[in-house]
C-alpha positions, 0 to 999 in steps of 0.5 A: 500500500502506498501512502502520498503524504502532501508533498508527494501528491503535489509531485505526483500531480506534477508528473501527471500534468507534465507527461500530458504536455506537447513538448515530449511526444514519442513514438507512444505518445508518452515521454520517454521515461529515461527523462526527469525533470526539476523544474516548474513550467512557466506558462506562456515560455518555452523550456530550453534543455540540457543534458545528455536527456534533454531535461527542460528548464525555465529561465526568466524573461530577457535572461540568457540560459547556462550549458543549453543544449545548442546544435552542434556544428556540421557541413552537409549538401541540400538538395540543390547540392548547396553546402549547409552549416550549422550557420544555416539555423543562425536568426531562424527558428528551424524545425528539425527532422530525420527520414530516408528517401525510400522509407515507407514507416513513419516518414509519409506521415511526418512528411505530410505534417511536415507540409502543413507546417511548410503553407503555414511558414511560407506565410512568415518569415524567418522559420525553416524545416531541416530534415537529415536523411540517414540513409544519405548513401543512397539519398544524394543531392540529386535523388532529394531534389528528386524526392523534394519535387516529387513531394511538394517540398520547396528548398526556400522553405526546407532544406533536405540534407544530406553527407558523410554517414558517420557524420551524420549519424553522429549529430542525429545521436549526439546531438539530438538522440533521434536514434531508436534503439532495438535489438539486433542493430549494427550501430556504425551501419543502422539507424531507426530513427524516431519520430521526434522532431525539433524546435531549434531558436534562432540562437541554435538552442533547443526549445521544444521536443514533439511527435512528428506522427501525431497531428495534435503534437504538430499544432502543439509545435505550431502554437509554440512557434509563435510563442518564440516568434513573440519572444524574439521580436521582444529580445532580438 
């Protein structure tokens, strides 16, 4: 028999509230369990993450964040075979995600959610889809400007990226933890890659984890983009 005092309700509570929110959607729709969190979410402000977990913390309005999770810098080719860095996020809010050219698991969806989010940024500025290929042997330049017009995608708006393999399974894990780990898996040859997606600031700071399968996390993300477009234009 358990028996919750006042302070272990309160926490109980809490836990309970936080698993329901946007910002930690994977492939249950449940955040991952593996994440544990020490702070109070502040309404009407994003969370910035840190950590190997990427646990979520609040800072108060104007501050800037400590040993926040930043994307780490790169050099891969998009779709017009043009070099992409990590430069590329600098003063844009960048949706990130991760698919294959040839997949026919979760990526249809997440493409599709995906284009919904591209009409609604095509009417903004300043906001941008990232999507890594992590079968880049066989996703070339030319095979995703390929995919890119094949699917609607429009390169202005979102870049599809491709490179080194190594390289890129090393920012997909290191980076963003975007690897599904399942039993009988070579990891210098494999990757499953989940459905998370990534709300990345123009600072190059994380700000947001979402379900890129699941329609409600998407607009989830959505109302959470113009939550950073406010705070930016406030503290540019």
């Amino acid at each position: 028999m358990i028996i919750l005092n006042r302070y272990n309700f309160f926490i109980f509570l809490f836990i309970i509230n936080f698993s329901s929110c946007g910002w930690f959607h994977l492939e249950d729709g449940q955040k991952d369990s593996n994440l544990t969190f020490f702070d109070t979410p502040k309404k009407d402000s994003l969370p910035y993450f840190r950590g190997r977990d990427l646990e979520a913390f609040w800072v108060p309005r104007g501050e800037q964040p400590t040993s926040v999770r930043k994307v780490d810098p790169f050099t891969f080719q998009n779709q017009l075979s043009q070099n992409i860095d990590e430069s590329h996020f600098k003063g844009k809010i960048t949706i990130v995600s991760f698919f294959f050219a040839r997949c026919h698991g979760l990526c249809p969806n997440i493409i599709r959610n995906l284009k919904f989010v591209q009409s609604e940024i095509s009417k903004t500025q300043n906001i941008q889809i990232v999507s890594y290929s992590v079968t880049p042997d066989l996703d070339t330049p030319q095979e995703l400007k390929k995919f890119s017009e094949e699917k609607g995608i429009h390169s202005k708006y979102w870049s599809l990226l491709t490179g080194e393999r190594e390289k890129i399974f090393e920012i997909a894990r290191k980076t963003f933890q975007a690897d599904t780990n399942t039993a009988n898996k070579n990891p210098t040859k494999d990757f499953v890659h989940s459905e998370q997606i990534f709300l990345i600031d123009p600072n190059l700071n994380f700000r947001g984890v979402y379900n890129g399968n699941r329609g409600e996390s998407i607009k989830t993300m959505l109302n959470d983009m113009k939550l950073l477009v406010g705070e930016f234009a406030a503290n540019p």
